[in-house]
Structures are given as structure tokens and as C-alpha cells.
C-alpha positions as semicolon CSV with decimal commas, in nm:
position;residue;x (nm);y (nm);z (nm)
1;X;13,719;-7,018;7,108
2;X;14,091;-7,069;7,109
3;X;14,193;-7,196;6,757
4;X;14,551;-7,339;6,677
5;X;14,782;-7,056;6,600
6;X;14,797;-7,084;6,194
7;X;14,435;-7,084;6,138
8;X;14,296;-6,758;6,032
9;X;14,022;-6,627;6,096
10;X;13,715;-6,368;5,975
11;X;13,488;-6,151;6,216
12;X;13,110;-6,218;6,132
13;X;12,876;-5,908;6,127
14;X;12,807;-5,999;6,504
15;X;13,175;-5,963;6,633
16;X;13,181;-6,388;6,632
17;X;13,519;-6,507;6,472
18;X;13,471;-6,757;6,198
19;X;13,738;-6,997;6,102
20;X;13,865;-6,958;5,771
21;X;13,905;-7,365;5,726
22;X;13,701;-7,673;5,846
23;X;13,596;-8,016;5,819
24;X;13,335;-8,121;5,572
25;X;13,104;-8,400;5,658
26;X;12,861;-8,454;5,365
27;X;12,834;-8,791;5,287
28;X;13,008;-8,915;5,617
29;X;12,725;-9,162;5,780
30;X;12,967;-9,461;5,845
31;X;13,006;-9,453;6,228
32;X;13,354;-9,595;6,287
33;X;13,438;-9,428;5,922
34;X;13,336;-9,054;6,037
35;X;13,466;-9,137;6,381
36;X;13,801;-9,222;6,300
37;X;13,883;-8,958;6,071
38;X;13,717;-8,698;6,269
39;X;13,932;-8,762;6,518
40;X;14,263;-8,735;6,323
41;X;14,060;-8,428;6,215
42;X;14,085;-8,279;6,551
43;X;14,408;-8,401;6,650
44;X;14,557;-8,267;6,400
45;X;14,389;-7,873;6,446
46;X;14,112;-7,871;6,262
47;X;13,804;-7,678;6,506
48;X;13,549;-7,628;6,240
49;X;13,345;-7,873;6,214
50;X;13,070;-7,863;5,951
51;X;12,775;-8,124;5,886
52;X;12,359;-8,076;5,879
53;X;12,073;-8,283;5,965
54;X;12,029;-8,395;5,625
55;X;12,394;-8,590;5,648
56;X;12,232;-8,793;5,878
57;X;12,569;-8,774;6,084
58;X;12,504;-8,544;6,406
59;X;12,505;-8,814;6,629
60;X;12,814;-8,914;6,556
61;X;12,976;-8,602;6,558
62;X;12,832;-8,551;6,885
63;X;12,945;-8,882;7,013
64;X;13,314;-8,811;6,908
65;X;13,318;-8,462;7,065
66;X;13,203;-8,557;7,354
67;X;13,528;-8,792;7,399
68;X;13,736;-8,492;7,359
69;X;13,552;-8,290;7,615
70;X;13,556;-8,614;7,876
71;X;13,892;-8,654;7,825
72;X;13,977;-8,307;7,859
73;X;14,193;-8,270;7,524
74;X;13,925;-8,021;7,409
75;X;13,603;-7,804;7,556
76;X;13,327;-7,707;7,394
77;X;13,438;-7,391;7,321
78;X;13,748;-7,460;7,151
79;X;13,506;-7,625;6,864
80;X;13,297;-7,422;6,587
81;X;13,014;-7,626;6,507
82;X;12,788;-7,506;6,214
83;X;12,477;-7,733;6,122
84;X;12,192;-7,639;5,923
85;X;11,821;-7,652;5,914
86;X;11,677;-7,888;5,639
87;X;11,392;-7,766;5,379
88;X;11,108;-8,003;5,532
89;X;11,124;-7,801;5,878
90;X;11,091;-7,423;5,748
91;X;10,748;-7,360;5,921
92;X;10,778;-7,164;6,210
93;X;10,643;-7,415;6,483
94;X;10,910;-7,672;6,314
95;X;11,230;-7,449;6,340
96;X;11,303;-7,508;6,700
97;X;11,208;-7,829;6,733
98;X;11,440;-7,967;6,495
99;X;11,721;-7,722;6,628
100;X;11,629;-7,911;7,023
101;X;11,690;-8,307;6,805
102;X;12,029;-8,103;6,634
103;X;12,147;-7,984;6,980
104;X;12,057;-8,350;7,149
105;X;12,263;-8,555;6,872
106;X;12,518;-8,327;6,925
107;X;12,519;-8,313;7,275
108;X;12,534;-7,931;7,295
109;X;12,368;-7,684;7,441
110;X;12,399;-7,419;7,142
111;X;12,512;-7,374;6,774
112;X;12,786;-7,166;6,672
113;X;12,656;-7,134;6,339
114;X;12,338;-7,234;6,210
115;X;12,194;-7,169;5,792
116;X;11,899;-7,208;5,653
117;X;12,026;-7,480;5,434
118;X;11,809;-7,460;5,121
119;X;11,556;-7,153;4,972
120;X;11,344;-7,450;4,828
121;X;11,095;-7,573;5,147
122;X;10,969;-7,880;5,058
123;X;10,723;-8,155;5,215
124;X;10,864;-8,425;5,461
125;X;10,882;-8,791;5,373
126;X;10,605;-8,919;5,582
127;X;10,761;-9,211;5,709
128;X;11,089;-9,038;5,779
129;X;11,277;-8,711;5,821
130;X;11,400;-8,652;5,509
131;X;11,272;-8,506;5,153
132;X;10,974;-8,665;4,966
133;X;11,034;-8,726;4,599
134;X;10,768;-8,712;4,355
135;X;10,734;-8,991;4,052
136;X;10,980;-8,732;3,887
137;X;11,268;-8,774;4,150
138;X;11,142;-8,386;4,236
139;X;11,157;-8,263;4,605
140;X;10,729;-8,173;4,649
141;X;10,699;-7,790;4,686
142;X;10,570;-7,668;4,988
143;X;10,433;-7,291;5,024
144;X;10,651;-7,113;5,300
145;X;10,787;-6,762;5,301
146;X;11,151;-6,715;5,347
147;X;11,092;-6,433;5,603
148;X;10,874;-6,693;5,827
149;X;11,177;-6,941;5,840
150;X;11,423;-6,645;5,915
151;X;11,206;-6,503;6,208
152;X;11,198;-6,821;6,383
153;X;11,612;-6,808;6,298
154;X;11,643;-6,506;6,446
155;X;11,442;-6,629;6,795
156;X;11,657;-6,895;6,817
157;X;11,995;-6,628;6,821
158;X;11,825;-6,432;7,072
159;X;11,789;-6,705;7,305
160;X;12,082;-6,826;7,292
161;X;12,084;-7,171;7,127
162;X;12,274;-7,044;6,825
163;X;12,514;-6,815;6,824
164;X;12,524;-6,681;6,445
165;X;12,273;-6,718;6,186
166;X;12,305;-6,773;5,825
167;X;12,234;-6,922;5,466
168;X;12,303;-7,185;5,223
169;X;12,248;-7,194;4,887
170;X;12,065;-6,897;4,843
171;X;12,093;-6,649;4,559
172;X;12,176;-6,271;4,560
173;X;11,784;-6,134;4,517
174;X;11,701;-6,394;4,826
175;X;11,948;-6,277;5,060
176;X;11,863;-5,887;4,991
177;X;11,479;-5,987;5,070
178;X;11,603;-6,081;5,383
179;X;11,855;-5,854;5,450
180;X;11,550;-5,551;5,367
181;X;11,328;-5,725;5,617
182;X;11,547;-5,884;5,895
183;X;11,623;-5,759;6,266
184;X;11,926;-5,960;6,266
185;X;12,143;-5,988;5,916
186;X;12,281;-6,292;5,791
187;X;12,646;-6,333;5,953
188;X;12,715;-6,616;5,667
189;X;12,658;-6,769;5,322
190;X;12,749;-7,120;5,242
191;X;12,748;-7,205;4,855
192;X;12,931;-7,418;4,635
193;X;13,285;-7,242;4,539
194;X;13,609;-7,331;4,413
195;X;13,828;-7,263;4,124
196;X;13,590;-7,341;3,848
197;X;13,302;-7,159;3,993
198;X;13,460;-6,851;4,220
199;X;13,119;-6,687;4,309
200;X;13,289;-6,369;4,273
201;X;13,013;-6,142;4,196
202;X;12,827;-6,309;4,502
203;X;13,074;-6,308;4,698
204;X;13,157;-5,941;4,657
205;X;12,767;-5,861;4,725
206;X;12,804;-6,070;5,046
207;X;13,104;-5,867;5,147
208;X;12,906;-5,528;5,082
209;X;12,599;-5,632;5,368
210;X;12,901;-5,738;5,552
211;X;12,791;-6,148;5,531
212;X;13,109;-6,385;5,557
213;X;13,166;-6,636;5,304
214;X;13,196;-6,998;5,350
215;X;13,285;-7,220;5,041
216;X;13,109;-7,597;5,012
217;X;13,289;-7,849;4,743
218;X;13,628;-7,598;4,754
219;X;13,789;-7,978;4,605
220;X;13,544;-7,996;4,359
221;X;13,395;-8,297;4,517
222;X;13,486;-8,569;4,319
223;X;13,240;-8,836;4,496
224;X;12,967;-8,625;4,428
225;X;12,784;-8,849;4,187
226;X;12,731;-9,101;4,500
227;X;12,433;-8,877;4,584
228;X;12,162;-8,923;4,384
229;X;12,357;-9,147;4,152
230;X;12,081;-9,139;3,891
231;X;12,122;-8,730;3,820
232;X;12,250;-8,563;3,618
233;X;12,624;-8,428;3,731
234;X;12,824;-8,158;3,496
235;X;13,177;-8,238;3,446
236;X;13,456;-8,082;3,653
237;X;13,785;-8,184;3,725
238;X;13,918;-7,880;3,987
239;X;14,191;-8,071;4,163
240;X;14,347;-8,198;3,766
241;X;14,338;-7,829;3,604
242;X;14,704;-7,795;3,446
243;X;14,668;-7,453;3,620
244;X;14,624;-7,603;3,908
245;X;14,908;-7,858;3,894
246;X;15,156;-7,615;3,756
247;X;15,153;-7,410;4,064
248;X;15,152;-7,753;4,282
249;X;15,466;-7,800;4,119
250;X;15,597;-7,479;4,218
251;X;15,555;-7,415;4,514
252;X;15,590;-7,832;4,654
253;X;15,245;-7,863;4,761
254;X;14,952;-8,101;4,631
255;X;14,663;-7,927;4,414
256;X;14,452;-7,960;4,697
257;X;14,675;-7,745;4,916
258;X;14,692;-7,521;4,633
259;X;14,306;-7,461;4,579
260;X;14,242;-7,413;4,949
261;X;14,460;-7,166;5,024
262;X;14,371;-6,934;4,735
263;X;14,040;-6,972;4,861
264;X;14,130;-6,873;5,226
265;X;14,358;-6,600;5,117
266;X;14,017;-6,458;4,928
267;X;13,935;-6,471;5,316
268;X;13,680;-6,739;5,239
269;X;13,604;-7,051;5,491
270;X;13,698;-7,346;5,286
271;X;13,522;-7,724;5,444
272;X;13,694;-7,958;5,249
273;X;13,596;-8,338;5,345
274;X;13,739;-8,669;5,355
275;X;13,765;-8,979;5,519
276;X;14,172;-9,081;5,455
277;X;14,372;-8,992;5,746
278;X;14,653;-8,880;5,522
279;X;14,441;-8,660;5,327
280;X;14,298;-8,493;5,636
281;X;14,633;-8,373;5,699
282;X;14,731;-8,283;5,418
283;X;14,435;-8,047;5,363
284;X;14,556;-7,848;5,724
285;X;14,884;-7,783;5,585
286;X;14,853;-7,481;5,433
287;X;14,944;-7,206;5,658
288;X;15,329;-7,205;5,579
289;X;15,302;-7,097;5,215
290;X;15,198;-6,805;5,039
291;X;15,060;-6,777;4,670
292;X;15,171;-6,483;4,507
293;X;14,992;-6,264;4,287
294;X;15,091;-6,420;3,920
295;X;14,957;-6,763;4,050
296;X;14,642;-6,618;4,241
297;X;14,549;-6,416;3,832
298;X;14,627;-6,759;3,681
299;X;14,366;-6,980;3,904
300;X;14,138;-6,633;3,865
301;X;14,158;-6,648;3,515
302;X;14,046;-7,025;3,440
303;X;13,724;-7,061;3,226
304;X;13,501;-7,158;3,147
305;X;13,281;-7,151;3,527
306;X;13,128;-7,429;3,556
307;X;12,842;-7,505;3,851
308;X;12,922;-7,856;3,950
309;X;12,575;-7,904;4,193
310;X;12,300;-7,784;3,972
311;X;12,059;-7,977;4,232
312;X;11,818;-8,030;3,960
313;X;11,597;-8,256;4,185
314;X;11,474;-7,897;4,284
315;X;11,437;-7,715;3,965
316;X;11,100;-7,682;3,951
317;X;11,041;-7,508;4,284
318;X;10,911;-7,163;4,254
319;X;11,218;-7,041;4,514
320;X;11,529;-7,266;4,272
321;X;11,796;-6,978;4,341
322;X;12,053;-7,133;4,029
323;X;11,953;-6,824;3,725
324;X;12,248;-6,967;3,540
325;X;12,105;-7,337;3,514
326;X;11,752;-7,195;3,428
327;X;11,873;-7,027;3,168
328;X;12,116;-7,356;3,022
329;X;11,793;-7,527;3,004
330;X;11,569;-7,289;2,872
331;X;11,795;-7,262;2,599
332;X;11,865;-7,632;2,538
């Protein structure tokens, strides 16, 4: 993969380069929408492209990569494409089959990165592809070992169809289960991260088994509430901190700039997303700046942490990875 010049990148466990920033899809399902600024996505450097089948946007992606490669501007491998496999397909017989629908809608013949995108398997909607709710607004539990999924992971790397395997969402005790039993090791973790919730202690244990680091909601995701409107969201303002705009000040850049580069200079993948052209750039310039140590302690130091996607639609699945949110309401 040839990546434009300023964009760092990390080597995986498997010798695979990962890039250290990306384009975020969550949330994208308007066609001409996603299209549009996907495009000014690429145009403008971005090769990571990040999205699962749960976004319900894969065939869209794959629709406006496959311009690029027609009209020669791109090939295939020039773009990192990481997807994930949703909780209602962890069985064994369902891993590959819902990798072959992933590959079709985006018209690829292999993965670059695919994760395990949940430790909570749950049943299917049986009308559709996507989670069934109880009366509760709770995913439905369904009984399926971690290890089974991650075989059936790992048989997919060795023939080919993805390149690097991986995780999402997944706590410190999960991964080392996996880890203690795999043949092939995680090459990446994806999990919420950004100023006000640093993951340092996880990402340091992903660093020791030698698992690269990618950071979901590095802006703090402001349109969260849009999913699942009716839950419960913790309040978070990253991109406001006066931290945060007192170095933006500094150093001429917007906050956003600011908070994704101290996350790639922690030489973590940062996937920011959004749908305004002008924003899309901006997020990509960030390679001609520096922070220096005083401002990296300052954004280190904010408290208190705050998780901003508790996911509490899952929190009474035996597998919930979130100890910290547990806890909170064990003790309310």
C-alpha cells in the first residue's frame, strides 16, 4: 500500500503497516451523503477507510471505490479497508458467510483488517440482519465462546480473505483469553479513545502482546445521541475543553487538529468521521505541526475520564467488557 507521504504509519504484529489516521463511517448510510464526502475523503489523502456491517454502509463504500479503481486515480492496494464482524454472526458456520456479503458490497476480494466488533454475541433480528431488542431495549444474549468466533477469524487470515485480524471493544481479561489460546494474535484493538478517556492502561497492555491501537470517537462524537436516541448518553464535551482550546490557540490549529494529533503522536490510529467537506480536510491537516511535551502533560492530565459509549443496551450480557460502568451502577 503506498500511502501519501505525511501519513504515518505502525507495523502490526504480522509485519502489515497500519495507518495511523482514517476515515470514520459510523452513522454514514445516506448514499449521495457518504459518497460525496468520501470522495473529498480520498482526494484529499485519506487511505483508511473504516466502516462495519452494522453501519449498514458497505455498499456504498464499495460503490465509491470502485470509481477510483475504474478510473485509475487509485488501486486497491493503495486503500486500507478495515470492517468488522457484527455480534449476531459469531457462530462458526456464520463467520465466513457474512465476511463473502462484506467482501461482495465492497467489491473486494479481501480485508485488510477485519475485528470482531463486539464480545457480547447476541441473537439476529429475524426479519433482518441486525440486533434483536428485547421489551427492555436489551440486545438478547446468545451463548457463544469467544475462542469459537476467533478460530473461524483466524481461517479466514489463513486463506487469504483478510489480511489482519483483530478486536473491538473488548476488555483487557478478554483479549489475554485469546491471546493464551490463539494461533494467530490479535494485530489490533479498536475502542473508544480520546482526551477524556485515554485508555492508557489498555493501551499500554496492548502494546506489551504487541496489538496496535486504533482509537473510535477520537472527536468525542458529538452526534452520538442520534443512535439510540432514547439511551442514556454521559456528558462530554472533548473538542470545547479550555485545555483543548488553549493549545488550538497556540499553535493556529482547530481543537480537532489538536486532539488528533496527540493521539497519533501516542502512535495510535485515530478514524475521525464526518460528512462536511471542509471538515474532512481539516481533520488531514495535521502532519506539519508538532505538540510539544508541556501541551502533550496538559491534555494527559485532564480529569475526570469519562466513558462517553457505555453501550448500556448490552449491560446485561454475561461477556459486557465496561468494569468501570458496572461498578457506577452497582454503586448508584
Amino acid at each position: 500500500m503506498v500511502l501519501p507521504k505525511e501519513i504515518p504509519t505502525v507495523k502490526m504484529s504480522n509485519g502489515i503497516e497500519l495507518p495511523l489516521f482514517g476515515y470514520g463511517t459510523w452513522q454514514a448510510k445516506d448514499e449521495q451523503e457518504l459518497e460525496k464526502s468520501l470522495t473529498v475523503a480520498l482526494e484529499n489523502g485519506y487511505r483508511l477507510i473504516d466502516t462495519a456491517f452494522v453501519y449498514g454502509n458497505e455498499e456504498i463504500i464499495g460503490k465509491t471505490l470502485q470509481k477510483f479503481y475504474d478510473s485509475g486515480k487509485l488501486q486497491r492496494s493503495d486503500v486500507f479497508v478495515t470492517t468488522k464482524l457484527p455480534p449476531f454472526f459469531h457462530r462458526n458456520d456464520d463467520v465466513e458467510k457474512c465476511l463473502n456479503e462484506q467482501l461482495k458490497a465492497l467489491k473486494t476480494d479481501y480485508i485488510d483488517l477485519y475485528l470482531i466488533h463486539s464480545p457480547c454475541p447476541c441473537k439476529k433480528d429475524p426479519e433482518k440482519p441486525m440486533f434483536y431488542f428485547d421489551a427492555n431495549g436489551m440486545i438478547v444474549e446468545e451463548a457463544v465462546d469467544h475462542l469459537e468466533t476467533w478460530k473461524a477469524m483466524e481461517n479466514l487470515n489463513k486463506a487469504g480473505k483478510v489480511r489482519s485480524i483483530g478486536l473491538s471493544n473488548f476488555n483487557k481479561e478478554q483479549i489475554q483469553r485469546i491471546c493464551d489460546n490463539a494461533e494467530i494474535p490479535p494485530d489490533n484493538l479498536q475502542v473508544e479513545c480520546h482526551i477524556l478517556f485515554p485508555q492508557n492502561e489498555l493501551f499500554d497492555f496492548c502494546k506489551s502482546k504487541g496489538i496496535s491501537f486504533t482509537a473510535y470517537a477520537p472527536l468525542g462524537s458529538p452526534s452520538r445521541q442520534n443512535f439510540l436516541p432514547n439511551t442514556e448518553w454521559p456528558e462530554g464535551d472533548v473538542l470545547h475543553h479550555p485545555n483543548v482550546m488553549e493549545i488550538s490557540k497556540k499553535y493556529g490549529k482547530t481543537p480537532a487538529q489538536i486532539l488528533l494529533r496527540q493521539l497519533i503522536q501516542r502512535g495510535i490510529s485515530a478514524i475521525p468521521k464526518s460528512v462536511t467537506p471542509s471538515r474532512i480536510i481539516e481533520n488531514i491537516n495535521i502532519f506539519d505541526f508538532e505538540l510539544d511535551f508541556n501541551d502533550i502533560k496538559a491534555l494527559e492530565d485532564i480529569r475526570p475520564h469519562v466513558r462517553l459509549f457505555p453501550m448500556k443496551f448490552r449491560i446485561q450480557h454475561s461477556q459486557y467488557p465496561y468494569k468501570d460502568v458496572l461498578e457506577a451502577e452497582k454503586n448508584k
